[in-house]
C-alpha positions, 0 to 999 in steps of 0.5 A, a space after each residue: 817690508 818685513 813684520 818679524 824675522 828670526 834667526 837660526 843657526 846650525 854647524 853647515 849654514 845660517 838662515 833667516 825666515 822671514 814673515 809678513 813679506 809684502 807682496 812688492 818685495 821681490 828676490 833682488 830686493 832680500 838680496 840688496 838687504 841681506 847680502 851686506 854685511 856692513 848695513 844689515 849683519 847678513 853675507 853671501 847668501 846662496 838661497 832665497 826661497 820667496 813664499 808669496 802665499 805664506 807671506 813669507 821668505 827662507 833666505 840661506 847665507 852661504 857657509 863661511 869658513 870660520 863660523 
């Protein structure tokens, strides 16, 4: 599904930016992988922001506090 992801993190939220998203990959598929904590690190995620052309993803987890 993914080639590569990175991570950055600033003081209000988290974010992922996916590449290499393939064209069968939908929102609700990021959702159930990103949104469990326990299988892959993610959370609550308040957006995804799916780029078919870029291939791309910008998935934002909601701010916790705490973090």
């Amino acid at each position: 599904m993914t080639e590569s992801a990175s991570t950055m993190t600033d003081e209000t939220n988290k974010q992922v930016l996916i590449s290499g998203v393939g064209s069968d990959c939908d929102e609700n598929s990021l959702r159930l992988l990103f949104c469990d904590k326990r299988l892959s690190g993610g959370g609550p995620i308040e957006t995804i922001l799916l780029d078919r052309s870029a291939k791309s993803a910008l998935i934002i987890f909601q701010s916790t506090s705490g973090d």
